[in-house]
N, C-alpha and C positions, 0 to 999 in steps of 0.2 A: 740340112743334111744331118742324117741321126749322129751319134757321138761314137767315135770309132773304136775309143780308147786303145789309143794308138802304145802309150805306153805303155801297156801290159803286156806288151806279144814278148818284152824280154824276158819275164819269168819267163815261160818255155825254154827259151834258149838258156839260159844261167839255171833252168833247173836239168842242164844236160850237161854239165861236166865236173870231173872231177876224179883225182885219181889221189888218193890219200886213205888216210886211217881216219876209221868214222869216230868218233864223241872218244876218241883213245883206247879202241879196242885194238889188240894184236895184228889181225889178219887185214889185209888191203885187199881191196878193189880192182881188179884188173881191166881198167879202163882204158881208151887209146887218147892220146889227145889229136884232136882231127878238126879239119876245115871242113865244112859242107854246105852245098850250097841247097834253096829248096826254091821252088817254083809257087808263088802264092796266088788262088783263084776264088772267085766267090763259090762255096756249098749252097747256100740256102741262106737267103734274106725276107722275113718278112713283109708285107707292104707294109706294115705300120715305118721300118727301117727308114723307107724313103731312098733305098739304094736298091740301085740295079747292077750294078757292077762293079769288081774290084778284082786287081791282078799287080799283079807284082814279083818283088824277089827277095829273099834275104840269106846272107850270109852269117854262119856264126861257126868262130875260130877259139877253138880252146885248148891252150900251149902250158907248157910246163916251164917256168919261171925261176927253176931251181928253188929260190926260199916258198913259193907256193905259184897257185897256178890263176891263169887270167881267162878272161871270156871276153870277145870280141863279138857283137853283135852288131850288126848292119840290117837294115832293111828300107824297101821303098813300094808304099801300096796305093795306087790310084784308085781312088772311089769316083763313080759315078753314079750322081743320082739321075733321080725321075724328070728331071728335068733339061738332062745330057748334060751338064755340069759336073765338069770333073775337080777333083779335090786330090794335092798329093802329097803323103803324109812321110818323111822322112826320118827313122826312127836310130840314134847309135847307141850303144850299151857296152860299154867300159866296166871290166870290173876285176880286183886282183884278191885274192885271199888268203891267205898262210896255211900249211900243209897240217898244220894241227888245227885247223877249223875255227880257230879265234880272234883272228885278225881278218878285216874287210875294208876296201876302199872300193869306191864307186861313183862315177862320170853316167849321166842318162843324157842326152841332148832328144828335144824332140819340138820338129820343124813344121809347119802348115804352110804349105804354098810359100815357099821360099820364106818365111818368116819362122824367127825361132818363138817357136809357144810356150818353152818351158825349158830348163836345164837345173839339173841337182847333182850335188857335187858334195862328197864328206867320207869318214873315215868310220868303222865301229869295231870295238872291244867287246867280247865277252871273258869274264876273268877266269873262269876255268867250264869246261864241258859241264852241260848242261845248267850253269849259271847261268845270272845277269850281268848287263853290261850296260852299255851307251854307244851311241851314236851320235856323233860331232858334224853336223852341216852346214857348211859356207855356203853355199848356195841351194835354193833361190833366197834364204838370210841363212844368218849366223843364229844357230841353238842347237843344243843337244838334249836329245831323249830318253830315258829308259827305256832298256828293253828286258821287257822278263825273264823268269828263269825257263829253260826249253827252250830260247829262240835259238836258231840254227842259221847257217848262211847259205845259201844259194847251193856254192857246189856240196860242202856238207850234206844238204840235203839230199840231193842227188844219190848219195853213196848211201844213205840208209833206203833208197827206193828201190836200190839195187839189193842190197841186201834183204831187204825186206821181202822181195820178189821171190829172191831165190833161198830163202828160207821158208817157204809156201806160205805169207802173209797177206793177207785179203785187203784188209785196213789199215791204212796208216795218220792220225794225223799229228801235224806240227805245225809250230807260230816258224815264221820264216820269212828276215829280212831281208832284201834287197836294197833300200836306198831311193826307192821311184818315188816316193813322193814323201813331205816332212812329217813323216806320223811313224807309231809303229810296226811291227812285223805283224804280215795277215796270217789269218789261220787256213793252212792248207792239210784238206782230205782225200787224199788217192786211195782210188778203190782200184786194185791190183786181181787182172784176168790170172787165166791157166798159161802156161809157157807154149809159146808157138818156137819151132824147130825153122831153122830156114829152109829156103827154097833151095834146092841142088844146085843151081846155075847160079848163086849169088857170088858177090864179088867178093875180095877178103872182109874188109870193114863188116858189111852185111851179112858175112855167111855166121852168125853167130843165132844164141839163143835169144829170146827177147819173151818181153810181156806187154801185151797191152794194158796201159794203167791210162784213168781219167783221175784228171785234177781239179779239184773246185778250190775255189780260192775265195774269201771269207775278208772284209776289210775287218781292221782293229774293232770300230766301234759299230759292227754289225748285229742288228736286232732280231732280222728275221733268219725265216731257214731258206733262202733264195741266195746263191753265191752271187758275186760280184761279176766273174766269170769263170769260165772253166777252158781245161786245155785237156785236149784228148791225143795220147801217142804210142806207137808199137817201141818201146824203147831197149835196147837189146845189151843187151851183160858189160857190153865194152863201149858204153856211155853213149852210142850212138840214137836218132832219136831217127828211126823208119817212117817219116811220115807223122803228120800233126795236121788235127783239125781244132781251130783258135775258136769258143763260143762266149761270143756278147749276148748272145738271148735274142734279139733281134736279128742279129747277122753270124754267120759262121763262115768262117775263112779256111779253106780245107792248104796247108802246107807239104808239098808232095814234095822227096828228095830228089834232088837233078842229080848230083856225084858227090862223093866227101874223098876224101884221102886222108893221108897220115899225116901230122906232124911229130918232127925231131922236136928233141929239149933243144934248149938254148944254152945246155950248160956241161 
């Protein structure tokens, strides 16, 4: 069965929240933090893939923490291949970050048919915006990495997409760590649409402005011009993410929103 790369569906989700002051500028981001849930189904698979089928669901919860804000990602995707063999990949993403964008901890667990495949587990520092820093991992061992100057964290990020968007910004790229696996922060390129207006009947969360942006995502020691993979979303001013199509190259996983709602602070 082709390679699902199960652990990269949480970038997407940790590159959707965040409600803070970006690299220490003045003005904030008016973001909501919210639960939402999405309905995951096969787009479009290759035959080289070896998959005919994949469906699932995931949840991701992004709460306000008082000293900073956390991301909770849940997901479960059943692949079937061509030979009616099913495969079920179980995916969590824990992640907490400080409101000035320099502090980062981070929990991945990711499971294969009831067995766990992988878990990483560690903390990182950048000493001031747009600095270097380090990354300290206990798990799957113990060592710490450099991370160059530019790298960003997940929701950070997030908040210059939004501004970037709605500053009329076409291109954006940046190194941006998450913790999924022991190396450095990859190099992410969004390329940022024209602003779409919502739909009149939309609900609150949804009735806002949004952009479609696609993301290619670039490992540390990448040679060629072929991203790793990429992730495609209508993502709207107030951090919500309308709908996501996940592309491995062989397989695309289209993420359509079921509902999202509000969450309260906890403080």
């Amino acid at each position: 069965m082709s390679d699902v790369r199960a652990g990269r569906w949480r970038c997407a989700a940790s590159a959707l929240a965040g409600v803070l002051l970006f690299s220490g500028t003045a003005a904030a981001v008016d973001v909501s933090p919210h639960r939402a849930i999405y309905d995951l189904s096969l787009a479009q698979a290759k035959s080289s893939s070896g998959i005919v089928d994949a469906k699932g669901s995931m949840l991701v919860e992004w709460a306000d923490s008082c000293d900073g804000w956390t991301v909770d990602q849940r997901y479960r995707l059943t692949v079937t291949n061509d030979e009616s063999e099913e495969s079920l990949i179980v995916v969590s993403f824990s992640t907490w970050e400080s409101k000035d964008g320099l502090s980062y901890r981070f929990f991945i667990r990711k499971v294969r048919d009831g067995d766990v495949a992988e878990e990483t587990r560690g903390r990182a520092r950048l000493s001031a915006p747009g600095e270097a820093g380090n990354a300290d991992f206990t798990q799957p061992e113990t060592a710490t990495i450099v991370l160059p100057r530019g790298t960003m964290f997940p929701t950070d990020h997030t908040l210059l997409l939004i501004r970037s968007a709605d500053g009329n910004e076409r291109f954006v790229t940046r190194r941006v760590f998450d913790g999924d696996e022991l190396e450095g922060p990859s190099e992410v390129t969004a390329a940022i649409g024209q602003a779409v207006l919502p739909a009149g009947d939309a609900k609150p969360l949804r009735a806002r402005r949004g952009w479609p942006i696609r993301l290619a995502f670039y490992k540390p020691d990448a040679n060629g011009s072929e991203p790793d993979y990429e992730v495609g979303m209508k993502l709207l001013e107030n951090g919500v993410a309308d709908g996501m199509t996940l592309d491995y190259g062989d397989l695309v996983v289209r993420a359509k929103l079921r509902e999202v709602e509000a969450l309260e602070p906890s403080c």
